[in-house]
N, C-alpha and C positions, 0 to 999 in steps of 0.2 A: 831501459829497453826502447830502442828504438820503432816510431811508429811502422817503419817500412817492416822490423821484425815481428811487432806484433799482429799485422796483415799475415805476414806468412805464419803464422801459429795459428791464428785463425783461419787460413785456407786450408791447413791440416786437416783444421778440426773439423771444418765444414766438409768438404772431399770425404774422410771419412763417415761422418755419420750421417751423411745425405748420397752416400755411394755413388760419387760423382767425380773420376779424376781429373772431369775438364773445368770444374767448374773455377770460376775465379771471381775472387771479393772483390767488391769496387765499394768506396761508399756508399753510393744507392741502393745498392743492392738491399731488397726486403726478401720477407716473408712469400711475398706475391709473386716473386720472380723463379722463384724455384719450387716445383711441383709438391717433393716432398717435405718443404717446410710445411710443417702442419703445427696445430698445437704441441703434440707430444714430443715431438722431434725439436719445438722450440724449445721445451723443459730438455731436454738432452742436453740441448748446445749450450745452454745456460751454465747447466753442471759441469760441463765438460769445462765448459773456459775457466769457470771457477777453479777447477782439478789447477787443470796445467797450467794457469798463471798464478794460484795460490791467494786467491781473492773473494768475496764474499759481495753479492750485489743486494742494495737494499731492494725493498719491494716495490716501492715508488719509481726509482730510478730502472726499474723494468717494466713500469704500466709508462714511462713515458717513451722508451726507446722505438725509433721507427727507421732505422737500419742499419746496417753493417758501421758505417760510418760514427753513426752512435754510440755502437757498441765498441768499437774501437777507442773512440772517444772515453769510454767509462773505465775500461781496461787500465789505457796510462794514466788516470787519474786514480786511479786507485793501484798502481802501480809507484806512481810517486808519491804518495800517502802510506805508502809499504815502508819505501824508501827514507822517510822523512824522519 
């Protein structure tokens, strides 16, 4: 999967569960940026990505994440590690 696809699965998911059709992921983008990123809404999108990419994130490699980009970043690599 390509990174430009996995942004747009991620815009899904965010748009969706932060009820926001304008919003749009950049790699910077954090927590801080958008109102209803809160904790509980972070465990949402967590699970959620996990859903629909079919992935499992360690617990470390989500005390270190600090934003979109990161998380992006965690996606294909655990995307090609699917793959492998």
């Amino acid at each position: 999967m390509t990174e430009a696809a996995i942004y747009e699965e991620l815009t899904r998911i965010a748009r969706d569960l932060f009820d926001d059709e304008n919003l749009v992921l950049t790699p910077e983008l954090s927590a801080k940026d958008v109102p209803q990123w809160d904790s509980f809404n972070h465990i949402n999108l967590i699970v959620s990505v996990e859903e629909r990419f079919g992935i499992k994130f360690q617990t470390a490699e989500l005390e270190t994440m600090q934003n979109v980009g990161h998380l992006a970043g965690l996606v294909e690599k655990k995307l090609a590690q699917k793959s492998a």
